[in-house]
Every structure is written in structure tokens, then in C-alpha cells.
N, C-alpha and C positions, 0 to 999 in steps of 0.2 A: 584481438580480444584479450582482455587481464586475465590473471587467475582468480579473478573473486568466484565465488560460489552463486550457481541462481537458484532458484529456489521456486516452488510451487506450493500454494496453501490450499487446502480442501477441506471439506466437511466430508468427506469420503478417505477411508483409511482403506480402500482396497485396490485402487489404480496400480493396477501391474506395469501398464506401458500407456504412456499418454500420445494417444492419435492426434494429428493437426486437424484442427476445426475451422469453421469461418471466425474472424478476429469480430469479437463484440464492438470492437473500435474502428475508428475508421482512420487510422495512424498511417502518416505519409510513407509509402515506401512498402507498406506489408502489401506482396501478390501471393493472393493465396491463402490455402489453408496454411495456421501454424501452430504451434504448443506457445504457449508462453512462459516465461520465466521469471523473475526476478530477482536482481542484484541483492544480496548480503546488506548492503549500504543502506537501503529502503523496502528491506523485507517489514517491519516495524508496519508499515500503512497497509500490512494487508493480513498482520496477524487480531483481526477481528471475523466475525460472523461474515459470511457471503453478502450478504442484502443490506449490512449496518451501513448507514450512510457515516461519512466522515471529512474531515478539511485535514490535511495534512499539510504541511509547509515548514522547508530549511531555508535560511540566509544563505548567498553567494557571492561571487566575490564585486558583482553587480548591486548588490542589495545596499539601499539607502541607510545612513548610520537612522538617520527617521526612523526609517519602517521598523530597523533591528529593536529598537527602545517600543515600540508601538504595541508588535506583535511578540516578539520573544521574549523578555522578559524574564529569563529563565537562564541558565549556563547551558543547557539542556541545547544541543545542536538542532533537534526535530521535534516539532511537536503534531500532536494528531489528538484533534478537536472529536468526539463524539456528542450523541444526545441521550439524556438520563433517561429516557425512556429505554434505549437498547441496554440498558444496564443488566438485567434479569437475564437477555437473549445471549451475550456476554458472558455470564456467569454460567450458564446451564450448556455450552458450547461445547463443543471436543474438535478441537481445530488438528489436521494433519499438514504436515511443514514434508514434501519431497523435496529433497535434493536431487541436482541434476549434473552430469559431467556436460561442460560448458562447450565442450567442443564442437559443436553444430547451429550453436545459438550467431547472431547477432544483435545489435543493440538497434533497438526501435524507437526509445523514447529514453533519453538520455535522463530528462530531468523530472521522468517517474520511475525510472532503475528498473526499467519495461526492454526485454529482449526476447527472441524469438527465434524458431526453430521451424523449418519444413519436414525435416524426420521426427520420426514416430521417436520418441524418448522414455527410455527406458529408464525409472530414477536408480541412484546410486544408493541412496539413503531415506527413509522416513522415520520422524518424531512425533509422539504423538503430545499434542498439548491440553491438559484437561483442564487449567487454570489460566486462561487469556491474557487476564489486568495482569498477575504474576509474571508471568513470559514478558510482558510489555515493559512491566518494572525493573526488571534486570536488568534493562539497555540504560545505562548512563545517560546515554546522550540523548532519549524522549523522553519528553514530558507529554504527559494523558491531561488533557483541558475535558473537562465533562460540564455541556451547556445543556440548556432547556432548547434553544433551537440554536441552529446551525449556520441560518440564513446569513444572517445580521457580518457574521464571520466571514461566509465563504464571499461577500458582496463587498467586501472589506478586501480582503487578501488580492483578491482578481486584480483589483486596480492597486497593487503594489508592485515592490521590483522584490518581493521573493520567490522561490520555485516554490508549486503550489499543485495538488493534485486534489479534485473533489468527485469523492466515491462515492456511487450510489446515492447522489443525492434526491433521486428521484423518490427516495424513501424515506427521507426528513418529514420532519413534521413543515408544517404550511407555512408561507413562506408571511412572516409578521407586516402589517402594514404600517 
């Protein structure tokens, strides 16, 4: 495993020690309870609200010059698509970022910067974040895309050759016909 930093986001600023749970996902390889983590590289997709659905997607070294021109559009290395509707949810948030020492993790999903842990982790460090869009805006490398729906995007992205993670979209608005 690197030295990057993983990281866990909450809407709970008092986790003293995070227990392994059953994985919301159903990711090749996890047996078992775990904590989850995530990579420094793609902490960016998950400094939003718990429930904000969202399209997140980087180029790689596979990604068609097409798709770069189609979807990026930007210098911006990552972007992360939301809906104006979560705007207000967004703004009224208080997001907690723990840091975690790396050392028990493994890597689960490479190309959502998704790692894991069967011991109980105890974090090194927490940040508290009271302005989300802000936090998000410091990173050079994302660009925030704010649609009316998400759909149209994430049905877009899937059938391309970029990495691509789609969060809670089960809480998008309705999928346009």
C-alpha cells in the first residue's frame, strides 16, 4: 500500500473509533465486516452530503481523446456533476473529513480510491468542514458541474472509456424521458 492518506467523511463529528460493518456494496473481494476508507486522490466525490446523489468521473490513461473533448472540457483533472436542487442541503451541511493511518487498510476499488479495513480504526486526525462548495473549490484539479438532473449524464458517462463513480443516485430526481 502507498503512503497516501485515506480518509472517512461523516455528518457525525464524534466517532471515536470506527467499528467494521457490513459493506453497503457488494465489491469483489470484501469478506466481511469492514471500515472503509478513502484515497486523498478522490476524497473530492465524497466531500458532499451523505444522501446527495452525484456523477463523478476522471480521464485515464485508456480514456478516448473523444470522450476527453466530450466530457472534460475543463484543465480540471475530476469533475463531480451534482443537482441544484441539493444546493441549499449543500450549503446548510457541516461535513467531518477523519483521517486514518493507512496501515490495515487495503484497496477495494481502485478506480473509486475505495479501501478497507477489518480492524476497528481508530482515526489519526478530524476536520471539520462548514462550507462544502469552498472545500471543493480549493482543489485545482475539480470542477463542480451543477445540473437540473443527473440522469442524462450518468447514462452518458457509463457507456464511455472514463472512470466513473455514481453516488446515490437513487436520490436524483426522475430519470427524464
Amino acid at each position: 500500500m502507498s503512503d497516501d492518506k485515506l480518509f472517512h467523511i461523516s455528518e457525525n463529528g464524534s466517532i471515536e473509533i470506527f467499528h467494521p460493518r457490513p459493506s453497503p456494496s457488494k465489491l469483489k473481494g470484501i469478506n466481511g465486516d469492514v471500515v472503509f476508507g478513502i484515497s486523498g486522490r478522490l476524497l473530492h466525490n465524497y466531500l458532499l452530503p451523505r444522501d446527495c446523489p452525484r456523477v463523478t468521473y476522471y480521464a485515464t490513461s485508456k480514456t478516448t481523446q473523444q470522450d476527453k473533448e466530450k466530457f472534460l472540457q475543463t484543465p480540471a483533472a475530476f469533475v463531480v456533476a451534482i443537482e441544484t436542487k441539493w444546493l441549499k442541503a449543500i450549503q446548510q451541511t457541516t461535513l467531518y473529513c477523519y483521517e486514518f493511518d493507512n496501515t490495515t487498510f487495503v484497496i477495494a476499488d481502485e478506480c473509486a480510491g475505495y479501501y478497507v479495513s477489518y480492524e476497528a480504526i481508530r482515526p489519526i486526525n478530524i476536520k471539520r468542514i462548514d462550507n462544502i462548495l469552498d472545500e471543493l473549490l480549493k482543489r485545482s484539479n475539480v470542477e463542480i458541474r451543477i445540473l437540473s438532473n443527473l440522469w442524462p449524464l450518468a447514462e452518458s458517462v457509463i457507456k464511455s472509456t472514463l472512470n466513473f463513480s455514481l453516488i446515490r443516485m437513487r436520490n436524483a430526481s426522475a430519470i427524464l424521458s
